[in-house]
PANU-826193 format. One record per residue (C-alpha): residue in one letter; x, y negated, z negated. Coordinates in steps of 0.05 Angstrom, whole numbers, padded with zeros to 5 digits, always signed. Layout:
BEGIN
AXYZ...
This chain:
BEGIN
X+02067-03768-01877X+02085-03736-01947X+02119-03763-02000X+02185-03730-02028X+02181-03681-02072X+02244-03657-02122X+02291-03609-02093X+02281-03540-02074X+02315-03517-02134X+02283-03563-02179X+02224-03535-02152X+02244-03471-02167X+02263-03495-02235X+02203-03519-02255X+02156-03458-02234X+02182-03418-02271X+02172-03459-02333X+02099-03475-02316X+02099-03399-02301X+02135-03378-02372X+02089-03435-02409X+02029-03403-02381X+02053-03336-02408X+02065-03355-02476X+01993-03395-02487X+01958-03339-02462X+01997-03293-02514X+01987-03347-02559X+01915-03345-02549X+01915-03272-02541X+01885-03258-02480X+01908-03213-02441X+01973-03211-02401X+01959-03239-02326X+01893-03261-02338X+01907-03338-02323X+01931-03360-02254X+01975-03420-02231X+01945-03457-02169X+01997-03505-02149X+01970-03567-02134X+02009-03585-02071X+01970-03656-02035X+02012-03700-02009X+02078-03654-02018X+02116-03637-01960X+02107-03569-01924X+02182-03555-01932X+02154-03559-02023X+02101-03510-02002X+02151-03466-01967X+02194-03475-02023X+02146-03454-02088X+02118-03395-02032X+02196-03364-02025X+02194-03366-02103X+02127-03334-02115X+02073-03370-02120X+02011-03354-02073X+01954-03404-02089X+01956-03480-02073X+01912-03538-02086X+01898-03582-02037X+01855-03651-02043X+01850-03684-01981X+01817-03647-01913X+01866-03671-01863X+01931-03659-01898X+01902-03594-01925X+01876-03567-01852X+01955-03596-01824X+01990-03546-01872X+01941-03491-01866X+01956-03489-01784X+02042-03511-01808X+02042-03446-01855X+01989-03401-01824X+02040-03346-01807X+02051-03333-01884X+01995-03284-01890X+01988-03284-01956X+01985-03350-01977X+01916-03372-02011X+01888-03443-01994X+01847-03469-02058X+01802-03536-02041X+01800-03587-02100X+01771-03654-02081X+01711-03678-02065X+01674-03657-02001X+01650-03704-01951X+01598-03680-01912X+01623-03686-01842X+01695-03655-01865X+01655-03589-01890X+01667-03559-01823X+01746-03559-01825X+01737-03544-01907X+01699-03479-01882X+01747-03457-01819X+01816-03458-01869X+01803-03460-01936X+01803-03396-01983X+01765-03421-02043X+01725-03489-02061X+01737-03524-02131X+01687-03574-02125X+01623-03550-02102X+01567-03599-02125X+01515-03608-02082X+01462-03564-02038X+01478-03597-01977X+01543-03581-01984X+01537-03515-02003X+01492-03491-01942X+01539-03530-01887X+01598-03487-01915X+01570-03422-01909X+01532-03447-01841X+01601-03462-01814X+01646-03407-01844X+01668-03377-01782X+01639-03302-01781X+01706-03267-01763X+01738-03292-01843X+01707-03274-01905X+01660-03308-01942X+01679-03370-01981X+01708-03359-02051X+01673-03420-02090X+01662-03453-02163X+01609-03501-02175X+01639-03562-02211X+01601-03589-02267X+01613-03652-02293X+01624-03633-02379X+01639-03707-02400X+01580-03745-02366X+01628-03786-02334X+01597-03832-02281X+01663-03836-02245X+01666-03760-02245X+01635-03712-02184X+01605-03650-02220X+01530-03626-02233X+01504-03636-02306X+01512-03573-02342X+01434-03549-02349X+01425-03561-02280X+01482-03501-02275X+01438-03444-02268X+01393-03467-02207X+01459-03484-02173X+01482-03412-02189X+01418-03382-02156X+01424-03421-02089X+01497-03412-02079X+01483-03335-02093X+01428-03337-02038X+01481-03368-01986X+01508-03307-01946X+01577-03329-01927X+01596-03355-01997X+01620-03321-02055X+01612-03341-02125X+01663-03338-02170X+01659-03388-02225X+01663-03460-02247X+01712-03515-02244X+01715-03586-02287X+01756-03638-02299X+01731-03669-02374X+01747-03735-02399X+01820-03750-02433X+01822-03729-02510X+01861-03750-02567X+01873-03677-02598X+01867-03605-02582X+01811-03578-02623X+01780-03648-02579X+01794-03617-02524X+01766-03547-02536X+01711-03578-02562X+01696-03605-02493X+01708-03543-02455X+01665-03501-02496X+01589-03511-02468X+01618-03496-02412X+01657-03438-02423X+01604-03407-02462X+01540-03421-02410X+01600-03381-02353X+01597-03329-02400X+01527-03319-02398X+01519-03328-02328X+01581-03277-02325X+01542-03218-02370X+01489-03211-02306X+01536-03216-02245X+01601-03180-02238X+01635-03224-02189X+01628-03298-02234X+01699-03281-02266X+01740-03355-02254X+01735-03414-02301X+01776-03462-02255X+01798-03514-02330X+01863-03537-02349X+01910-03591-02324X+01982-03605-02351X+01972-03637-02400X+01904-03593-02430X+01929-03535-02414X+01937-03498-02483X+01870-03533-02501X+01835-03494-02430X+01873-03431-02438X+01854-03420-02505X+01775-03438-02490X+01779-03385-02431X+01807-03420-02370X+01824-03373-02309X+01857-03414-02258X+01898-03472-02290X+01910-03523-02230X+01985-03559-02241X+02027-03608-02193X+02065-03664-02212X+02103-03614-02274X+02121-03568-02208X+02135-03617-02152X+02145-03685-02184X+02108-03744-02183X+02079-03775-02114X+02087-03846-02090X+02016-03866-02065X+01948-03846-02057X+01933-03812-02002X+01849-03831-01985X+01806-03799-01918
């Protein structure tokens, strides 16, 4: 069960303004053109939303929850080009159906996880796109590694043979301003580029929500994850 999501046009409507906003912030912080993605961030919309923001262009969705996530990988598995993006936190006995559907993994914070997901990518799909999440605000509350512990958790995920590295993910602490904001996102940003200097395929900085978006763009975000702005707000929370 799914809540209801605004109308396929309003859909339609609104994607296109995320899309444009994204544009002009990334001229704004001039970077260049295409080199920040939208992932839709679809949980608990209904496949017939999905459907709807895929018939208007969008490829990538983010998904939170296991069960819903695996439902509308099987509901929409004939679109062949549609990219499933994992965002929430990983149970370890749901890192099976994680690592039989999903395209790419957000939230990647722990060894155990990491070595059941590429144990249990099946071998006929390609390795596991993932980003280790680190946790930039020292929240308690917040899943994430501690930012010096990144590099050691770069080195075993790069020894893993069916996962791919790509990057790092966070979600920081609310901020009263944009240089606060920044300010936040740039230990991180700048220890990614580092890593980035030795290894070719570390190219995603998974930052940047509605409402820090300019704030993540402008530090270097690669993949800015937006929902409610595209498919309105939901009604509950949806918990496995």
């Amino acid at each position: 069960m799914y809540v209801a999501s605004n109308s396929a046009d309003q859909i339609k409507t609104n994607l296109s303004f995320v899309s444009q906003q994204i544009e002009q912030l990334v001229q704004k912080a001039q970077r260049p053109k295409g080199s920040v993605r939208l992932l839709a961030v679809s949980k608990t919309k209904p496949i017939s939303a999905l459907q709807t923001a895929y018939d208007a262009g969008q490829r990538a969705f983010g998904e939170n929850y296991v069960q819903e996530a695996v439902e509308k990988f099987h509901a929409l598995s004939h679109l062949k080009d549609i990219e499933w993006h994992f965002i929430g936190p990983i149970q370890s006995n749901k890192s099976r159906q994680i690592a039989e559907t999903m395209d790419w993994v957000h939230t990647l914070d722990r060894e155990k996880i990491a070595r059941r997901l590429s144990e249990q990518r099946p071998t006929n799909m390609p390795p596991l796109n993932v980003c280790i999440q680190v946790n930039i605000s020292g929240e308690a509350s917040k899943s994430g590694i501690p930012l010096e512990q990144l590099p050691s958790m770069v080195e075993l995920v790069k020894s893993l043979p069916n996962l791919i590295l790509r990057g790092v993910m966070a979600i920081p602490a609310p901020q009263q301003s944009h240089e606060a904001q920044c300010a936040v996102y740039s230990p991180l940003v700048t220890a990614f580029e580092k890593l980035a200097e030795l290894d070719s395929q570390l190219d995603t900085v998974s930052i940047g929500m509605s409402g820090d978006m300019a704030a993540a763009i402008e530090s270097g975000s690669s993949i800015v994850r937006v929902g409610t702005a595209i498919f309105g707000e939901r009604d509950y929370h949806l918990t496995e």
